[in-house]
N, C-alpha and C positions, 0 to 999 in steps of 0.2 A: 220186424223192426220198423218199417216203415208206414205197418197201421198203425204202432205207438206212439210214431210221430205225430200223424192224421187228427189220432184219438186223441192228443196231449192239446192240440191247436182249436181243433174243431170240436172233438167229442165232449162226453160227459167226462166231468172230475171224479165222479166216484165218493163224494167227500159227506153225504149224507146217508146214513146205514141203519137198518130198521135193527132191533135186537138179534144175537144170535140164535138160528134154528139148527137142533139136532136130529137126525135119521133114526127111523130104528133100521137096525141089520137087516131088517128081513122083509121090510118094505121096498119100492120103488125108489131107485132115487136119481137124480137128474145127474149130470155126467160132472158137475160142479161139488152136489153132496157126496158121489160117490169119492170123490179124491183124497177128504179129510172126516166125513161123515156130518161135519160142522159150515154152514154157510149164512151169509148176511146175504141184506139183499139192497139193491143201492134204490133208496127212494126218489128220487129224483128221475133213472130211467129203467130201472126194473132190471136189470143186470145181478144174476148170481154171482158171490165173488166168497172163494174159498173161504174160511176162517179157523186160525190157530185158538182153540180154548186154552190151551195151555200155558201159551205165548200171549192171550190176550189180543192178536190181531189179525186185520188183514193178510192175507199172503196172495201173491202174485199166482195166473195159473201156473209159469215155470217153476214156483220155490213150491207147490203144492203137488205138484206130478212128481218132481225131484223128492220133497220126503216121505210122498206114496210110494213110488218105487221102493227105498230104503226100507219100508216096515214089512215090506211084503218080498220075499226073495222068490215066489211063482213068478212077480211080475218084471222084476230087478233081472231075471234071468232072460223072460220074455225078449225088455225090451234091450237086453246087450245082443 
């Protein structure tokens, strides 16, 4: 909470975004694309930042871990 403050006063806005990139499954992927499969990237300071294709946006890391957990019940189990 309190580096969102930091981040909201001082850090980047996040408000410029290159187009969205997809994973394939079976390649590497950075702990950002692993969450949705889908990620932008913020042009301004190089920041991965999840992305909903579905929903068309951005999503926060919490709203992105919270509906990876939900599609995957190994990890839903995991992480209760």
């Amino acid at each position: 909470m309190i580096a969102r403050i930091v981040d909201a006063m001082f850090g980047c806005r996040h408000s410029n975004y290159g187009f969205p990139r997809t994973t394939r499954p079976t390649s590497k992927r950075s702990a950002v694309a692993a969450l949705t499969g889908t990620y932008v990237v913020c042009l301004d300071c190089g920041k991965e930042l999840p992305y909903d294709w579905a929903g068309m946006r951005v999503l926060e890391m919490s709203d992105a871990a919270h509906n990876h957990a939900a599609q995957s019940p190994a990890l839903a189990k995991h992480a209760a």
